[in-house]
C-alpha positions in Angstrom: 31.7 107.8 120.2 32.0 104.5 122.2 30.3 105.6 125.5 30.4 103.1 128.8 28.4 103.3 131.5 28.9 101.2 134.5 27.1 101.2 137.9 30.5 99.9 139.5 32.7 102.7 138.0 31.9 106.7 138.8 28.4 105.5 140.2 27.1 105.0 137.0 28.0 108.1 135.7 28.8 108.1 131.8 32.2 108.5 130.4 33.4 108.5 126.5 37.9 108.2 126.2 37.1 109.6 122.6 36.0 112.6 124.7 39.6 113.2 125.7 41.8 111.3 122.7 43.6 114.9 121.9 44.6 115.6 125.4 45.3 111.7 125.8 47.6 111.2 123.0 49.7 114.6 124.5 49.6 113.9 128.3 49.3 110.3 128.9 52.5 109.0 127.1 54.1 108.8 130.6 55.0 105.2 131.8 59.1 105.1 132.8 61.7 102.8 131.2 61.2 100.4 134.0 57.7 99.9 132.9 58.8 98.3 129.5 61.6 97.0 131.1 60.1 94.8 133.7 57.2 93.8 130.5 60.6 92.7 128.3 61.7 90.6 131.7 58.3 89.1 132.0 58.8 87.8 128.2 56.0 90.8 126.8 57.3 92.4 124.1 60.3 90.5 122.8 61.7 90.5 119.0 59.5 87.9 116.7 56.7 88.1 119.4 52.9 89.2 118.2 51.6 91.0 121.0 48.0 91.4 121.6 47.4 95.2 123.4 44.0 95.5 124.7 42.5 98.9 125.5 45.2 100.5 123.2 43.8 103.8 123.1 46.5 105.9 122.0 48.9 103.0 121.0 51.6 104.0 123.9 52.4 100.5 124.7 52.7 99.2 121.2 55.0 102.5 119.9 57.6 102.5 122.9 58.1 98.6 122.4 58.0 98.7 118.9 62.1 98.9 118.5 62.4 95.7 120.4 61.1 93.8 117.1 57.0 92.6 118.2 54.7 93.3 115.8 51.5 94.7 118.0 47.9 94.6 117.3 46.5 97.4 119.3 42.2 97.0 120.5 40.5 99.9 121.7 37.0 100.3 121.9 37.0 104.3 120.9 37.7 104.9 117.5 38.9 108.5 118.4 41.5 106.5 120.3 42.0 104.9 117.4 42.5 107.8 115.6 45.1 109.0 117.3 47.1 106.1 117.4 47.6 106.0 113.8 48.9 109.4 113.2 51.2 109.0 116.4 52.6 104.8 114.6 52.8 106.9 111.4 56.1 105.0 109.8 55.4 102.0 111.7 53.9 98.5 110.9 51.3 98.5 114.0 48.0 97.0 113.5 45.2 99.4 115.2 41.5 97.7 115.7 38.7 100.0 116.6 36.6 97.4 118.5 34.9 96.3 121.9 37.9 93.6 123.4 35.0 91.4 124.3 34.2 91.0 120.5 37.7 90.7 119.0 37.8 87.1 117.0 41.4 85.4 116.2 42.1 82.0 115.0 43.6 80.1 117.7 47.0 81.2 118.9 47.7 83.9 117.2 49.4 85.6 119.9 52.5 85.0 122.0 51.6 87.3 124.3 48.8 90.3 125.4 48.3 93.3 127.6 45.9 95.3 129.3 47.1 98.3 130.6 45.0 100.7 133.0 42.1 99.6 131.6 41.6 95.8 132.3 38.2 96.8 135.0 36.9 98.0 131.8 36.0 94.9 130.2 34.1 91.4 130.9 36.8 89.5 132.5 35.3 86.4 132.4 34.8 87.0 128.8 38.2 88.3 127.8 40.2 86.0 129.7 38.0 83.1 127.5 38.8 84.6 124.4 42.7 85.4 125.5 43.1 81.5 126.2 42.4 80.9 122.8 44.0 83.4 121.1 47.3 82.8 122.9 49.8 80.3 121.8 51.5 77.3 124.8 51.8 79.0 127.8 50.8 82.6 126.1 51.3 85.9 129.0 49.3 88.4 129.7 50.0 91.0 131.4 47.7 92.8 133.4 49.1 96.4 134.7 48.0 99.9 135.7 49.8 102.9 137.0 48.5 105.7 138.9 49.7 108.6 141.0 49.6 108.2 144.9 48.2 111.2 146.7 49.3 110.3 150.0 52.8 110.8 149.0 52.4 113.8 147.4 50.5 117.2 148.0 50.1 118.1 144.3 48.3 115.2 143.8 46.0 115.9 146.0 45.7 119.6 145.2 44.1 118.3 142.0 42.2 115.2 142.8 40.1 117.3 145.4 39.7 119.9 142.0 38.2 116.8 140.0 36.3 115.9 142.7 34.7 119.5 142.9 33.6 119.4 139.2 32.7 115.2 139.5 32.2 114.2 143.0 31.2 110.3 141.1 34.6 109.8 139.9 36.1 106.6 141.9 39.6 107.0 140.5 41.0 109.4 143.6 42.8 108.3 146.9 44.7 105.2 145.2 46.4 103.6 148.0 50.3 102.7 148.5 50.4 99.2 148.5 53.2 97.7 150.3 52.9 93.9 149.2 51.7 91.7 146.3 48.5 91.5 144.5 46.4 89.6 145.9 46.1 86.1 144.5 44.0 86.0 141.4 40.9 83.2 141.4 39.5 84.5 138.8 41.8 83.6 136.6 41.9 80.1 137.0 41.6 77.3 135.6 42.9 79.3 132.2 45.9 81.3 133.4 48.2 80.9 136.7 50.6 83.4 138.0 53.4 83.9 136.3 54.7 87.4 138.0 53.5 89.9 140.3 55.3 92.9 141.0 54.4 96.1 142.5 56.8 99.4 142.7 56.9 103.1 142.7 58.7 105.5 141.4 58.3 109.2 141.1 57.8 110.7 137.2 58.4 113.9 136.6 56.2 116.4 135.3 56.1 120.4 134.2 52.7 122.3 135.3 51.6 122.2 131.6 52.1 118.2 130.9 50.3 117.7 134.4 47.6 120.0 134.1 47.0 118.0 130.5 47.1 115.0 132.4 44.7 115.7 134.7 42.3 117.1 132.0 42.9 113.6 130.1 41.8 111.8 133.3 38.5 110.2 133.3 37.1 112.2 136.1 37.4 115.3 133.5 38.2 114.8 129.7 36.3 111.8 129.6 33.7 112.3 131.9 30.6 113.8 130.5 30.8 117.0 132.3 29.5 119.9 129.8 31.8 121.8 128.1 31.3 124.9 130.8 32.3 123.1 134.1 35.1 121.5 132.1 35.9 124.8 131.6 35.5 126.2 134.8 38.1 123.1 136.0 40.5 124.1 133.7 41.0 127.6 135.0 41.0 126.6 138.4 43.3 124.2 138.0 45.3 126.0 135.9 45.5 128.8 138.6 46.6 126.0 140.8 49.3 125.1 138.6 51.2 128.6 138.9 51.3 128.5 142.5 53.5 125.0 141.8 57.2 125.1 140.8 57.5 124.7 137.2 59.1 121.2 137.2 58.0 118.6 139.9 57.7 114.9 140.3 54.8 112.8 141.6 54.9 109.2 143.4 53.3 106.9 141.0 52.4 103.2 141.9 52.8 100.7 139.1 50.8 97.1 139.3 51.5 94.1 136.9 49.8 91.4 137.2 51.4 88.8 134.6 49.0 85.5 133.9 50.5 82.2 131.8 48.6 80.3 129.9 47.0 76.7 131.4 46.6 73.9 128.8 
């Protein structure tokens, strides 16, 4: 399994996505319409494109673009992710890469555009966007995005973050704040890339008590975590015992970021 372990993410506790790739490729398939929507806008995804998805894992981005005509090479550094992908692209013509995105090596604009989506802290930036500048074609895009649930606006949310936090008081990926304006500029990516787009939005997804109890198990504070099997376990019921106190279909506030970067000469 490809491992990480970061001092700036979880305090340095270890995590492993192969860990959760089962309960990822059921539960995490969950961006909205306007997700690929406002991608297609930015000029990410388009007919005749070859798009570059970093951090694939499960190939969600590459499969619900895929009837727009791009052909997608999807990166992932877990080869459990990997995995999955492939039987979920089964019938599709989707390239799938089980690599670090720091060591990926194409010839010199290969791609029209790339991604990274909820997983671009992951990786050597400085590295990445190096490589990225080279591998895109004139004034390449690369879209930078995440989406995560907001527990302010919603007490379900909350309900089970302070459940993850029982079982893995390190995790760092609870009380994601509502942002109200842009990103903040990006300096980091110049002098390769300059802002092409930055958008921010919310919009509340809809869930059933099974697809967001599998959600949260597919979170990195749980599935991917390296908690043992037993307090795993133990989470599971709990939460699960949360779960029928719910209503059996529900929506929770999600905030979506997209940072989109064009290509310097």
């Amino acid at each position: 399994m490809a491992g990480m372990k970061r001092t700036d993410i979880d305090h340095g506790r270890a995590f492993d996505w192969g860990r959760a790739s089962e309960d990822y490729a059921k539960y995490r398939d969950i961006y909205p319409a306007s997700f690929y929507a406002k991608l297609r806008e930015a000029g990410i995804g388009l007919a005749g494109q070859r798009v570059l998805d970093l951090g694939t894992g499960t190939g969600v981005l590459p499969r619900a673009m895929y009837s727009h005509g791009a052909r997608f090479t999807g990166v992932d550094i877990s080869p459990e992710q990997i995995e999955q992908a492939r039987a979920l692209s089964a019938g599709m013509e989707i390239e799938y890469i089980a690599a670090p995105a720091e060591d990926i090596d194409f010839t010199a604009g290969s791609f029209d555009a790339a991604a990274a989506i909820t997983c671009f802290w992951y990786m050597d930036r400085d590295v990445v966007l190096l490589k990225l500048h080279g591998m895109l074609k004139e004034k390449g895009r690369f879209a930078i995005c995440s989406m995560a649930w907001l527990p302010a606006e919603s007490d379900i949310a909350q309900g089970s973050e302070a459940l993850v936090l029982k079982y893995n008081p390190a995790w760092m990926g609870a009380n994601w704040a509502k942002r109200t304006n842009s990103l903040p500029e990006p300096e980091w990516a110049a002098p390769l890339f300059r802002v092409h787009q930055n958008i921010v939005f919310h919009e509340a997804l809809p869930f059933t008590r099974e697809n967001w109890h599998g959600r949260m198990l597919a979170c990195r504070g749980i599935g991917a975590s390296s908690l043992t099997t037993e307090e795993i376990a133990a989470f599971e019921a709990e939460h699960i015992a949360y779960m029928q106190t719910l209503p059996e279909q529900f929506t929770v506030m999600h905030q979506v970021e997209m940072l989109v970067l064009e290509k310097n000469e």
